[in-house]
C-alpha positions in Angstrom: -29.8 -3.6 21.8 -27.2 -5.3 19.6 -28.7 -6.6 16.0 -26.8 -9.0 14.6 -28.0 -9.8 10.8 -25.9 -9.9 6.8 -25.6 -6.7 5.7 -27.1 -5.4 2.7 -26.3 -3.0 -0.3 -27.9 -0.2 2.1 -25.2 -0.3 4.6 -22.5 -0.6 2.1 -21.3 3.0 3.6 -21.4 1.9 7.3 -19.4 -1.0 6.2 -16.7 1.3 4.3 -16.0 3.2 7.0 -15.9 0.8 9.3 -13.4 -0.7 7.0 -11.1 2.4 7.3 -10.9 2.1 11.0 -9.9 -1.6 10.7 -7.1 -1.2 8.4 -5.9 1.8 10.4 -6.4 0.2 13.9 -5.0 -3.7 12.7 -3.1 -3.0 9.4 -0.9 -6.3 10.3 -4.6 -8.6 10.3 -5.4 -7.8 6.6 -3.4 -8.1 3.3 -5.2 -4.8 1.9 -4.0 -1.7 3.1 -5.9 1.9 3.1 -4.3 3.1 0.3 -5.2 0.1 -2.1 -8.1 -1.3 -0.9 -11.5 -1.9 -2.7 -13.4 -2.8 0.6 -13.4 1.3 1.5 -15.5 2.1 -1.6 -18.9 2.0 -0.9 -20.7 2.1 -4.0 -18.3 -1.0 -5.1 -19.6 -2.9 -2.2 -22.7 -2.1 -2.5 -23.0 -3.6 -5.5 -20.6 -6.4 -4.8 -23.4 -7.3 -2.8 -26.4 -6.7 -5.0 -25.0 -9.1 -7.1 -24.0 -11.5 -4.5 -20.2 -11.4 -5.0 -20.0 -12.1 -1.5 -21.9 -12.2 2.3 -21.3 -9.8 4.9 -22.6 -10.2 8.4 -22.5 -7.1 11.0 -23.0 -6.5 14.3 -25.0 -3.3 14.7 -25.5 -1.5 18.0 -27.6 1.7 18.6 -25.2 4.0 19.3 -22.9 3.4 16.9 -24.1 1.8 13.7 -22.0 -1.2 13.2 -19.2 -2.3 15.0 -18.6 -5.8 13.7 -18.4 -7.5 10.3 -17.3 -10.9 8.5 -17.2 -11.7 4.8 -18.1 -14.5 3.6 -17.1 -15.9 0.0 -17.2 -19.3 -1.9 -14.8 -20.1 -4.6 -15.7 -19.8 -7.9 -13.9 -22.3 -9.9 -16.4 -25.7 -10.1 -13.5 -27.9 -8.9 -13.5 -25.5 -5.8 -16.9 -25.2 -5.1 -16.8 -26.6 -2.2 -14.7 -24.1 -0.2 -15.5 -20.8 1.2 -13.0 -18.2 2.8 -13.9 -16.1 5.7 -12.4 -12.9 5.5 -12.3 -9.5 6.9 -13.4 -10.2 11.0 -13.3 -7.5 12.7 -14.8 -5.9 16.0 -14.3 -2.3 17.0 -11.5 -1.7 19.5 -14.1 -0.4 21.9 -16.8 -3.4 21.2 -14.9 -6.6 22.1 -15.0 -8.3 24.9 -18.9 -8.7 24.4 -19.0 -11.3 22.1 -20.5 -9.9 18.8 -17.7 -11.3 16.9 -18.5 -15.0 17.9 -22.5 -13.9 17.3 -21.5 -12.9 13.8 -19.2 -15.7 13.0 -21.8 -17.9 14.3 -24.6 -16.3 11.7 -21.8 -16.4 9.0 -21.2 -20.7 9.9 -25.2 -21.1 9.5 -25.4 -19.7 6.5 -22.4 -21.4 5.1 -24.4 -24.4 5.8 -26.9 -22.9 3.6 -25.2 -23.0 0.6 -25.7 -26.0 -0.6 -22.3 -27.9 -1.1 -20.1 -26.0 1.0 -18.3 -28.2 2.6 -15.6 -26.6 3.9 -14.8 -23.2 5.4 -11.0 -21.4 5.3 -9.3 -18.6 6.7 -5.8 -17.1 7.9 -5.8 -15.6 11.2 -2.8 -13.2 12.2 0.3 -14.4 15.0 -0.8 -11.4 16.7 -4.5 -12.0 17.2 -4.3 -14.4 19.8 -8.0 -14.0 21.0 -9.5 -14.4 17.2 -7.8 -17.5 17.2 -9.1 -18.5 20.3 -12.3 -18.0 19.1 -11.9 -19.7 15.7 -10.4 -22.9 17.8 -13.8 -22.2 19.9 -16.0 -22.2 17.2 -14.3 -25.8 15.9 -11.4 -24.6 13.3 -8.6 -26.3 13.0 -4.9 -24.6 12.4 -3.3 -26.3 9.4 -0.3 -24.4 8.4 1.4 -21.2 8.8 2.4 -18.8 6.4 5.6 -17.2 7.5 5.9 -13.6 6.1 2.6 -13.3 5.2 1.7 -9.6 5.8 4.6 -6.8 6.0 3.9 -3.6 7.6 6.3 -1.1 7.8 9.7 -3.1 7.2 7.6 -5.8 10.3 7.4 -9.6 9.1 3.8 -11.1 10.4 3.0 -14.9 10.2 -0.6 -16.0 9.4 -2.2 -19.2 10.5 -4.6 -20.9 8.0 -7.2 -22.5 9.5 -10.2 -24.7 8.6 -13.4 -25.8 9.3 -15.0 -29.3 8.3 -19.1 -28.8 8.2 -19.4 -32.1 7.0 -18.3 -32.8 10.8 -20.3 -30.5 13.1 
């Protein structure tokens, strides 16, 4: 049975090594790479959130701990306040097709909700992820801009699409 819930400091480990695997599987999805990236140590996370830095959600399964995550984080500046990013979606190569990412994006929207003055939710979704943006565009996001050269891997250009989601609207 699948458990879809936010993660806590406890799975902080689960989460970095998921994280290797989905830098190393998709390194053209995320601007970190494995040799610079904070997301792999789990003691940093951990207390990242402890302190509430930032929401993860997760898809757990039995056999395999967890297979799917989202982060969640709201600007900090009061003028921005309003905004939050999603960041760092990813579902194990072997998981998709089983729609855990949509569960956890839809646990990661609710909560959004929850904060109290959120009113709108961001992110940048790669030109070669075609089915996360169908699911973003399911989910009701709207594409409003492209970033040409956004990521570069190995000498490879790749264009993001920022995206955005109105919960004043829903």
């Amino acid at each position: 049975m699948d458990t879809i819930r936010p993660l806590a400091p406890a799975d902080a480990l689960a989460y970095a090594e998921l994280r290797t695997i989905m830098l190393a599987d998709t390194p053209w999805a995320f601007a970190s790479s494995i040799e610079d990236d904070r997301g792999r140590d789990a003691e940093g996370v951990a207390r990242s959130l402890a302190a509430g830095t930032f929401a993860l959600f997760g898809a757990f399964t039995a056999e395999v701990s967890l297979v799917s995550v989202a982060m969640l984080m709201r600007e900090s500046k009061l003028k921005r306040r309003h905004i939050a990013w999603i960041m760092s979606v990813y579902t194990h190569r072997e998981h998709r097709g089983r729609g855990l990412g949509e569960r956890v994006m839809a646990m990661l929207i609710a909560a959004s909700r929850d904060l109290g003055g959120v009113d709108s939710l961001y992110l940048g979704v790669s030109e070669r992820a075609a089915a996360a943006r169908r699911l973003y565009e399911r989910l009701g996001f709207v594409a409003w801009a492209t970033e040409r050269d956004a990521i570069r891997v190995d000498g490879v250009s790749y264009a993001e699409t920022l995206m955005r989601m109105d919960l004043r609207a829903r």
